[in-house]
N, C-alpha and C positions, 0 to 999 in steps of 0.2 A: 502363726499358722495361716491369717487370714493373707496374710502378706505373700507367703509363701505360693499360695493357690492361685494367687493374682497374676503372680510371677509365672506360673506356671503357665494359665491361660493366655497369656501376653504371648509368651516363648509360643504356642502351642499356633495361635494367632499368625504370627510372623512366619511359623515356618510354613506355615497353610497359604503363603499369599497369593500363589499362583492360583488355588482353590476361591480366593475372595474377589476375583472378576475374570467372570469367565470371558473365554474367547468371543465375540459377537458372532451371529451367524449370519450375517456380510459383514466381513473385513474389510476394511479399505487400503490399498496398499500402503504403506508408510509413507512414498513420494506424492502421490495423492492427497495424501490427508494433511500433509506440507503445504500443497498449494492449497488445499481450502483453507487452511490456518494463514495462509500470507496472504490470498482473498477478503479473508473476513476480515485484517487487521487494516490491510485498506481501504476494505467497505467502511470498517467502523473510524480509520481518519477522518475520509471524508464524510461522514455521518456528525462529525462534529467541529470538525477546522469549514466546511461549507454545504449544510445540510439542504439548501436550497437545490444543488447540483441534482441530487437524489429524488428532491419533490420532483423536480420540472423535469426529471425525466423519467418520472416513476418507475424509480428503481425502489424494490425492498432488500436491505443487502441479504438477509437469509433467503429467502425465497429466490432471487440471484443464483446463491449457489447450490440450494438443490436443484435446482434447473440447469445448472453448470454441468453439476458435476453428477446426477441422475441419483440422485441421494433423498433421503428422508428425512427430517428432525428426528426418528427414535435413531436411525443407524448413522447419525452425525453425533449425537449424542453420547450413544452407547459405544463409539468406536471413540472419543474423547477423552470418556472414560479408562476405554484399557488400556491407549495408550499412557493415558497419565498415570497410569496404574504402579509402571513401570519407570519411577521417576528421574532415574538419571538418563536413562534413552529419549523420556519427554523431554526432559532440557535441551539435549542435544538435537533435537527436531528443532525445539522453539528458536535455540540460539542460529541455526541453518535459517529459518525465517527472518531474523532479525538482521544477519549477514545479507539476504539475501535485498530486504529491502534497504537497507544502506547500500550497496551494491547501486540498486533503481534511483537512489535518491542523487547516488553521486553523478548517473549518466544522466538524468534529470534536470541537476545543478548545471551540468557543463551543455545539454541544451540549450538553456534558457540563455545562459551567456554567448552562447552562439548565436542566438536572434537578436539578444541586445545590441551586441558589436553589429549587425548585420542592418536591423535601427538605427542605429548611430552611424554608420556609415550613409544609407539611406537619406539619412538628415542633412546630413554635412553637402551633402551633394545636392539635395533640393535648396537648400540657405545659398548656396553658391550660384545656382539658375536664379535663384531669386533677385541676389546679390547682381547677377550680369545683367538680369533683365532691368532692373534698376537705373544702372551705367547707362544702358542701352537708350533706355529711357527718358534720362536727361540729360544724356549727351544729344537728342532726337531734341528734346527741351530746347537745347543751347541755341542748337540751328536755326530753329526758330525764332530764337529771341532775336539774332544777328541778322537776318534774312527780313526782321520784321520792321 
């Protein structure tokens, strides 16, 4: 019997879920609330791979983005909430997030390789002034020696 009621409260539960979080009364739009979740995920990188960035330039990443995005801690919170509410649409937000910074990471990577090669070129060219001013130099040397 006890089993039974349990069963019954579960079902009764589940069918109710749209009753168990309510709407927030500010929504934030769903493409919105994307970019605070892809915000905060790189506040919180660099919050931890180099948290010195954030000292010296006093950044707090929350505060950041209520200030961003004109928002509050309860209707950042509370809209966290309903979205997660709804757990397969949260996923597919999260995994758009997570697309979204692989995406950044990869135009990121092929930067960075862009200034290397761009370095390395840079190098190679100053080694070579270096290299002729050298030549220059003691061939200017030679002259001297002969002349002397």
């Amino acid at each position: 019997m006890k089993k039974r009621i349990s069963l019954l409260a579960i079902l009764t539960l589940l069918g109710c879920k749209d009753d168990l979080v309510k709407k927030p009364d500010v929504l934030i739009e769903k493409s919105k609330m994307m970019d605070i979740m892809y915000d905060l995920a790189l506040l919180e990188a660099i919050k931890y791979q180099n948290p010195a960035v954030l000292d010296s330039n006093q950044i707090r990443p929350k505060q950041y983005i209520y200030k961003k995005y004109k928002i509050d801690s309860l209707q950042l919170a509370q809209n966290n909430v309903y979205y997660a509410a709804d757990y397969k649409s949260y996923k597919i937000m999260f995994e758009e997030v997570v697309k979204r910074i692989a995406k950044e990471k990869k135009r990121a990577n092929a930067a960075v390789k862009l200034e290397q090669k761009k370095n390395n070129i840079r190098m190679a060219k100053l080694k070579k002034k270096k290299q002729l001013a050298k030549k220059v130099k003691d061939s200017i040397a030679a002259l001297k020696i002969k002349k002397g």
